[in-house]
ROGURO-839377 format. One line per field, with one value per residue (C-alpha): x, y, z; residue in one letter. Coordinates in Angstrom, 1 decimal, padded with zeros to 4 digits. Last residue first. Example, Ala and Ser with C-alpha at 12.3 -4.5 7.8 and 13.67 -1.06 7.14 Angstrom:
<zamis>
px 013.7;012.3
py -001.1;-004.5
pz 007.1;007.8
mipa S;A
</zamis>
This chain:
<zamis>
px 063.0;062.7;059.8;058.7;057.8;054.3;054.2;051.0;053.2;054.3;056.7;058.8;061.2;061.4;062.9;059.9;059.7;061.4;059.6;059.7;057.2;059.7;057.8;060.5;062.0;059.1;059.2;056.5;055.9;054.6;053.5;053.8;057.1;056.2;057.0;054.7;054.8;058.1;057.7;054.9;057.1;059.5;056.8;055.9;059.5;059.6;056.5;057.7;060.1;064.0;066.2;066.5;067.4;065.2;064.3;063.6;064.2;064.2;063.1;063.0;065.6;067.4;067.8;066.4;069.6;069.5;066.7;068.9;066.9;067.8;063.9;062.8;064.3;067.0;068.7;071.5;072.1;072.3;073.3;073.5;072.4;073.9;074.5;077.3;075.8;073.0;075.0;077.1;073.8;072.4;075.3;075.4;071.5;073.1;075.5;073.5;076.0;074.8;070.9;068.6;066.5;068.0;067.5;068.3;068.6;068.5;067.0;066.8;069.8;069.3;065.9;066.7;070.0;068.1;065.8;068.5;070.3;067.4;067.0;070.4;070.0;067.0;068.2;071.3;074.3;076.5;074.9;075.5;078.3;080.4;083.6;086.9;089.8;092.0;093.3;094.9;096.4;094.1;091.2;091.7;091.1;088.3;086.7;087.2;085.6;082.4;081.8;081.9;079.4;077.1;077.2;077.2;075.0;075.7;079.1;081.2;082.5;085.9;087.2;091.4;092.7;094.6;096.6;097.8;098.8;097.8;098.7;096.6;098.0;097.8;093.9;093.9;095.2;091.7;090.1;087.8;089.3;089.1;090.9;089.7;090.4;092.3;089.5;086.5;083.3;084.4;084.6;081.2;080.3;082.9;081.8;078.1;078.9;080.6;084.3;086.1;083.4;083.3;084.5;085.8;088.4;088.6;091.7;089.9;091.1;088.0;086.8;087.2;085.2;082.0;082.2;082.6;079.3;077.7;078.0;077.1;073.8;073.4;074.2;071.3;069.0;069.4;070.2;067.3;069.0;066.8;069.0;068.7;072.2;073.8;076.8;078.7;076.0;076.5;080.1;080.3;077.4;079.0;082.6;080.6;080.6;077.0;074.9;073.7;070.3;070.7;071.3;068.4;069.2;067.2;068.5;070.5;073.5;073.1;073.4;076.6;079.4;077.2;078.9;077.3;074.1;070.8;068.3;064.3;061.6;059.1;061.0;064.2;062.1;061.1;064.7;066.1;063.7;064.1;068.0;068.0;071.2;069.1;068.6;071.4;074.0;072.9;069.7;067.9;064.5;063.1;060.3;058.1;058.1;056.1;054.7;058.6;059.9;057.2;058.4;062.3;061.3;059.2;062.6;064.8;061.9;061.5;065.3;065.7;062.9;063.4;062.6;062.5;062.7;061.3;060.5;061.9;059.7;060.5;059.0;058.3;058.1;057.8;055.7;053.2;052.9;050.9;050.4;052.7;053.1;056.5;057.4;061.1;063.3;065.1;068.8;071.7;072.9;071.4;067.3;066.2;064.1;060.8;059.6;062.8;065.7;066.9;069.9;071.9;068.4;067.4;067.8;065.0;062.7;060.2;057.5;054.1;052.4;054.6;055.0;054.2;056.5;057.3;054.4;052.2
py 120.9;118.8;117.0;119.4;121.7;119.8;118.5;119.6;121.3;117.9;119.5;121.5;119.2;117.7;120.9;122.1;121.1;123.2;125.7;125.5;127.3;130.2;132.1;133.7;136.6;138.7;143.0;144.2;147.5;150.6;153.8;156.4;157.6;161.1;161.7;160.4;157.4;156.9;156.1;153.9;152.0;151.7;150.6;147.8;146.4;146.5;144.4;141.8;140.3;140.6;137.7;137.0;140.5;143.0;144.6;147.9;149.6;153.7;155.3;158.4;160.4;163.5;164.2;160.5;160.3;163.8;162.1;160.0;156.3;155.1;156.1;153.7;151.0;148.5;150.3;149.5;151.5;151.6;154.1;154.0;150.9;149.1;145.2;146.1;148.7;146.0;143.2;145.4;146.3;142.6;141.5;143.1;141.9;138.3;138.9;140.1;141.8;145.5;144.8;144.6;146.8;147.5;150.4;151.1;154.3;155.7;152.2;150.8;149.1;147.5;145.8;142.0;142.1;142.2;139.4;137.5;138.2;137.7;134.6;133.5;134.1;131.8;129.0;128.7;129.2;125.7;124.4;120.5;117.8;120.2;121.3;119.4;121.1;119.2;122.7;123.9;127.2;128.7;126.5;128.3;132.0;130.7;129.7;132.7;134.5;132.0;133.1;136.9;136.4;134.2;136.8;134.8;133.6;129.8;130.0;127.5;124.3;123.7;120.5;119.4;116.1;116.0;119.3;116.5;118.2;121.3;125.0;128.4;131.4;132.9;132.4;134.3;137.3;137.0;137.4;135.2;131.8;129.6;126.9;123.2;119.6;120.4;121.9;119.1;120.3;123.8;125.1;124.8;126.2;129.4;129.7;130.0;132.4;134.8;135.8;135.2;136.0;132.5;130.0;126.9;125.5;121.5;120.0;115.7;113.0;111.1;111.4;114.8;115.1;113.5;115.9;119.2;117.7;117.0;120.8;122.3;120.1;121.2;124.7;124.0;122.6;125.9;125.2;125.6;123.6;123.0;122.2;121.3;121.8;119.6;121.8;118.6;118.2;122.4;122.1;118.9;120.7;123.7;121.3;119.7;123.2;125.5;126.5;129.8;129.4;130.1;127.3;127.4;126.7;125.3;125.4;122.3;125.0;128.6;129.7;132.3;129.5;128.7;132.0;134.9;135.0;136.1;136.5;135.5;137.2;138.8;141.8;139.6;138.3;141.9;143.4;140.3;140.6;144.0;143.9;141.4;138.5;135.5;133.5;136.2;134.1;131.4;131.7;131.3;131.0;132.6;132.4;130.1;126.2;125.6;129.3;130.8;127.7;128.1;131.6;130.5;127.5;130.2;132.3;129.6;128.1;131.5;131.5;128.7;129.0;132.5;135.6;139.0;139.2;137.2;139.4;142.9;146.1;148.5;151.7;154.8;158.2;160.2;162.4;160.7;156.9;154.1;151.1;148.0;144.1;143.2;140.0;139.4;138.2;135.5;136.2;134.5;130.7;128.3;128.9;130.6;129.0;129.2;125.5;124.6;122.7;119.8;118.1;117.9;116.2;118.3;117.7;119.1;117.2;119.6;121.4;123.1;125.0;127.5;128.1;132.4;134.7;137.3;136.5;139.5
pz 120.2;116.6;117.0;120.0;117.4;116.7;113.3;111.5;108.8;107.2;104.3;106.7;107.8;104.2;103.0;100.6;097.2;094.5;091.9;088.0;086.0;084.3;081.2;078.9;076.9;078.0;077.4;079.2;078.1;080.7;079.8;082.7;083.2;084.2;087.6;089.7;087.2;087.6;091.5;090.9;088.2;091.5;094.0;091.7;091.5;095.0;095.4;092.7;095.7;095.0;095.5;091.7;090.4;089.2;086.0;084.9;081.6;081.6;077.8;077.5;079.7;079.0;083.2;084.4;086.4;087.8;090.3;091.8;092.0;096.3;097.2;094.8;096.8;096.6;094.1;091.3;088.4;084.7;081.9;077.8;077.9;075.3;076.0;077.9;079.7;081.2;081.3;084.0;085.7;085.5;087.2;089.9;091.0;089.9;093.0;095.5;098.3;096.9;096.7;094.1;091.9;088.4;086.9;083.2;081.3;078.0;077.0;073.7;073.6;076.9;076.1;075.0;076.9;080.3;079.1;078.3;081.6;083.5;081.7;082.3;086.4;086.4;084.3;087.3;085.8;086.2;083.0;082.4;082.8;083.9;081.0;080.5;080.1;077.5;076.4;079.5;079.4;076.5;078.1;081.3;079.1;077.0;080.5;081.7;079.4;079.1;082.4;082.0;079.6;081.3;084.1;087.1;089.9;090.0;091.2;088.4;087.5;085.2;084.8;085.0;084.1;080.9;082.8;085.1;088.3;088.2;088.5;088.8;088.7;085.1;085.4;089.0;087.1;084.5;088.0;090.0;089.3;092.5;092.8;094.2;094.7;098.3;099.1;098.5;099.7;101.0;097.9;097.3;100.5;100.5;096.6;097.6;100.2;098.5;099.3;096.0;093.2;091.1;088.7;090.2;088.4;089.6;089.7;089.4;091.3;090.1;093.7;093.2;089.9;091.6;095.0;092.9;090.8;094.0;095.2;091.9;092.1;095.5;094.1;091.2;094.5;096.4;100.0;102.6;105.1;108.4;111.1;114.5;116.7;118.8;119.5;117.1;114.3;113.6;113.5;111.1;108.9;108.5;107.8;105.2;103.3;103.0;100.8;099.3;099.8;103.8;106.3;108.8;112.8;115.4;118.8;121.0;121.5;121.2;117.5;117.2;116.9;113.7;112.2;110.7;112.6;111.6;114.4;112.8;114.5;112.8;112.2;111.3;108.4;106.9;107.3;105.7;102.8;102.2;102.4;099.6;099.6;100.4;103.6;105.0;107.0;109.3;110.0;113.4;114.1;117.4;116.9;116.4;115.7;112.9;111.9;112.3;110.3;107.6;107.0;106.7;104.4;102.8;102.1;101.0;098.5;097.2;096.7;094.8;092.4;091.5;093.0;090.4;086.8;083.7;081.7;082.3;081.8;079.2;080.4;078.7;078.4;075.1;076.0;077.9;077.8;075.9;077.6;075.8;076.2;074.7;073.0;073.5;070.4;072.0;073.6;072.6;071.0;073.4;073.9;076.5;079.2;078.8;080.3;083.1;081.4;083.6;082.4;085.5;086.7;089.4;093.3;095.1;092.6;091.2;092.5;091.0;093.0;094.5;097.5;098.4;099.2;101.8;103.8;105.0
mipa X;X;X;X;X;X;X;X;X;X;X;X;X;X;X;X;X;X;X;X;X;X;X;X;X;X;X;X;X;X;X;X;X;X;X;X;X;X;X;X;X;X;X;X;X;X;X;X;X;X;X;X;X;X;X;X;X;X;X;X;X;X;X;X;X;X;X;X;X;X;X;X;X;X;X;X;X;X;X;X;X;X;X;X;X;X;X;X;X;X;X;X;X;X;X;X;X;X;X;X;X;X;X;X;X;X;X;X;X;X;X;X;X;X;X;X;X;X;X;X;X;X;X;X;X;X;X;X;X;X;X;X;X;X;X;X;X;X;X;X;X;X;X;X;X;X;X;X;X;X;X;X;X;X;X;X;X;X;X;X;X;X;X;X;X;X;X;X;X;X;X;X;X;X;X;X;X;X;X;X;X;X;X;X;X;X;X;X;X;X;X;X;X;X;X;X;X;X;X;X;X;X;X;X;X;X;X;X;X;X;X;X;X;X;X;X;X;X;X;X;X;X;X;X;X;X;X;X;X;X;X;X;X;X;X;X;X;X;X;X;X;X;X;X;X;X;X;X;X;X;X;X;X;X;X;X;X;X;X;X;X;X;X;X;X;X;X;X;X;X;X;X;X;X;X;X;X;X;X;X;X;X;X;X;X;X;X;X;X;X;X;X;X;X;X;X;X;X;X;X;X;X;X;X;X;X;X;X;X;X;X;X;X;X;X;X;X;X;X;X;X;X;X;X;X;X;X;X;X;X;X;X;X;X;X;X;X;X;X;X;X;X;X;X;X;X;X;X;X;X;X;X;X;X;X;X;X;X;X;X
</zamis>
């Protein structure tokens, strides 16, 4: 079975910097969500996040991937994890993809697919050098991140990037103009940072974050440099703010949150620590229903689920099955937005009647 589906309605693979997908949240905090609601036993309940789950950008990454295997069979090689969920990695490598963490790993003259994450020029050097064939399944909003790092370099630009030091996205971004850019992780990493003309200093960030957290380094930069000039439009991808919104829209009212993701997923992270900031009294991460800990739900009545953008709906399914078993029956659909934005297709991939030889 595929591990997503293409979507039918595409946009440019690189947007507009200020592209705004239909249901998007409004600027200025979460919209009232409109909740669809079963009636439960005892007490129980769901609240159900809406919008949750894949994105645009990474069910793009993950049929690129599929449509690899079906054009060229396996096997397909992937530099890094496609997207940070263990299900989906598990489910691609059964089928025959080997995921690598270095292009070094690829043997030379084979096909290789960069994950969502992106990837620095240097990638791209390397991989053009062993004579590889590459497939880049990028997200467009870190494309976008990517070309905005590139625009404010040649403007001699010091450019703040905001991010998790270590993750992918912020080794690629960073990648595209070095000696251009610091990374501010911590509020520590604030007092570090120098530059050379503090009248000439923009701040971009990883695409994944907490809004919150964001915004709170920013604050702190523009304390130390108040001419700092912010990217020409949202850095945050619209899918990872709506999760947030939507997350924010139930967390008061839950006893409990789960959220199902994976540990090395980012925006899955961040939805636990919106979450209990937003006034959950508890939240948790899980890939699986198998990972919830019974003693959690001790005192329970209300548990909110919600999922972060690499997960496929199928988890999320298996986890309300999982209440159910044990009491958590009603279900309420709480929707802060309706996302219809997907991304063409790598351009490798869009003519599927191509023989492999085209690119073997």
């Amino acid at each position: 079975m595929s591990a997503a589906s293409p979507g039918t309605e595409t946009t440019p693979e690189d947007p507009t910097p200020d592209h705004v997908p239909e249901g998007s949240a409004p600027e200025g905090g979460a919209p009232e969500g409109n909740a669809e609601t079963v009636s439960g036993d005892g007490g129980k309940r769901v609240l159900l996040a809406k919008p949750r789950g894949y994105c645009a950008g990474v069910d793009r990454a993950v049929v690129t991937v599929e449509k690899a295997l079906e054009k060229y069979g396996p096997p397909v090689y992937v530099r890094k994890e496609i997207v940070h969920n263990r299900h989906v990695v598990d489910t691609l490598r059964e089928r025959g993809v080997i995921f690598v963490d270095d292009t070094s790993e690829v043997p030379e003259g084979a096909l290789v697919v960069f994950s969502a994450h992106g990837v620095s020029p240097a990638v791209h050097a390397e991989a053009e050098q062993r004579n590889l064939h590459t497939i880049d399944a990028t997200c467009p909003l870190v494309t976008k991140v990517h070309k905005e790092v590139n625009r404010f370099a040649r403007d001699d630009y010091d450019i703040m990037l905001i991010g998790h030091e270590g993750h992918e996205e912020v080794e690629g971004t960073s990648g595209e103009a070095p000696e251009h850019v610091q990374l501010v992780d911590t509020a520590e990493d604030v007092d570090k940072v120098t530059v050379r003309d503090p009248s000439k200093v923009v701040w971009l960030s990883q695409t994944t974050l907490s809004v919150d957290e964001t915004m709170e380094r920013v604050n702190q930069l523009k304390g130390k440099f108040p001419d700092l000039a912010d990217p020409p439009s949202d850095d945050i991808c619209y899918a990872t703010s709506n999760r947030q919104v939507a997350v924010k829209a139930m967390a008061a009212e839950c006893d409990l949150v789960l959220v199902v993701g994976s540990q090395n997923s980012s925006n899955s992270k961040r939805l636990v620590e919106v979450a209990l900031q937003a006034g959950a009294t508890d939240a948790h991460l899980v890939d699986y229903a198998a990972q919830v800990d019974e003693r959690w739900l001790d005192g329970v009545g209300t548990v909110g689920v919600t999922s972060g953008a690499s997960v496929p709906d199928v988890l999320v399914m298996e986890l309300l099955d999982w209440l159910a078993e044990r009491g958590w029956t009603g279900v309420e659909e709480v929707t802060t937005a309706n996302e219809k934005i997907s991304f063409a297709l790598p351009r490798e991939l869009r003519n599927t009647d191509t023989v492999a030889s085209d690119v073997r």
